[in-house]
C-alpha positions as CSV (number, residue, x, y, z in Angstrom):
1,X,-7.8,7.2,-3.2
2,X,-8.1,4.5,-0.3
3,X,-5.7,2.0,1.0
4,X,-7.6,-0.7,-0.6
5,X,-7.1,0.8,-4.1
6,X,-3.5,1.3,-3.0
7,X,-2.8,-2.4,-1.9
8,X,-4.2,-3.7,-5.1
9,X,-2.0,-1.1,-7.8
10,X,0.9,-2.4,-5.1
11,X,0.3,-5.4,-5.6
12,X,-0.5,-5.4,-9.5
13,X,3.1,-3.8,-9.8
14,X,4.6,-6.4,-7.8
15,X,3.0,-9.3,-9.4
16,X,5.0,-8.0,-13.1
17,X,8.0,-9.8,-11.1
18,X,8.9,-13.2,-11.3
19,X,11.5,-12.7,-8.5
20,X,10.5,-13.7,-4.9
21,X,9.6,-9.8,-3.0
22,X,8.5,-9.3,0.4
23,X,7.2,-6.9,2.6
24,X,8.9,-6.9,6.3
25,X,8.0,-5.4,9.8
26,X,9.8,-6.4,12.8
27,X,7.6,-9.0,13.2
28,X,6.0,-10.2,10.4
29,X,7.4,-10.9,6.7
30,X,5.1,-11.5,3.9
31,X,4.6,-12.0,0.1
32,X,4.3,-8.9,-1.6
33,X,2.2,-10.5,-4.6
34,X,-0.4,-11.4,-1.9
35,X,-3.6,-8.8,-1.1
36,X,-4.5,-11.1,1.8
37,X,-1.5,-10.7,3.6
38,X,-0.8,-7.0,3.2
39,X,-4.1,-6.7,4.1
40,X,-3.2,-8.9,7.3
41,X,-0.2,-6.4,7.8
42,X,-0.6,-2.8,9.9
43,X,0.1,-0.1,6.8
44,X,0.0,2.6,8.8
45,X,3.7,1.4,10.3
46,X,7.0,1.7,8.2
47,X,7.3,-1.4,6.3
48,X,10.5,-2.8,4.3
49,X,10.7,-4.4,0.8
50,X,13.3,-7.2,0.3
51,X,13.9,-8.3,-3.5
52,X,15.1,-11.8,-3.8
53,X,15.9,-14.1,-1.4
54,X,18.9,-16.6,0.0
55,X,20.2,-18.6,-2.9
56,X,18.0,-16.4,-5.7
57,X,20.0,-14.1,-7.4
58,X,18.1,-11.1,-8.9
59,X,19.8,-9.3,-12.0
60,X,20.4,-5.4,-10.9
61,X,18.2,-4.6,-13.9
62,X,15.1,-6.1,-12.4
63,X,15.9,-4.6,-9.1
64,X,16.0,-1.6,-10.6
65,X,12.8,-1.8,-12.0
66,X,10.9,-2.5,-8.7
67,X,12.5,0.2,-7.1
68,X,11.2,1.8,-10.4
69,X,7.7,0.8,-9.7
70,X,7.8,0.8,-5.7
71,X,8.8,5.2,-6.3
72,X,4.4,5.8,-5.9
73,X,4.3,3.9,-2.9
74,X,7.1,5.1,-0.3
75,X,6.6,7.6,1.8
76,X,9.4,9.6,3.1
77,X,10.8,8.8,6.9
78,X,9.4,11.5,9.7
79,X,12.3,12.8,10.9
């Protein structure tokens, strides 16, 4: 399976969500529910996932079922 096929089940599980979610590097911080700009994003660095945002409060239920859905995608940390 490619990157490409990836991105778009990543993104497919994301978009379930009505809750604001990004995906973060040091320098860039973009909408998870967008192909375009993971695409625009370098995957082969660690990237971080931030549910919610200031002022949107996000019921721990619904966190817990990205985090759910987000298990097929992480990769563990090299050591």
């Amino acid at each position: 399976m490619d990157n490409g096929d990836k991105v778009n089940r990543f993104v497919i599980a994301m978009s379930k969500y009505r809750c604001p979610i990004h995906l973060t590097t040091k320098r860039y911080k973009v909408d998870a529910k967008s192909l375009i700009g993971i695409f625009g994003m370098d995957l082969t660095k660690p990237l971080t996932v931030e549910i919610g945002s200031p002022g949107n409060q996000v019921e721990k239920e619904q966190i817990d079922a990205v985090l759910q859905d987000l298990e097929e995608f992480t990769v563990p940390a090299a050591v």
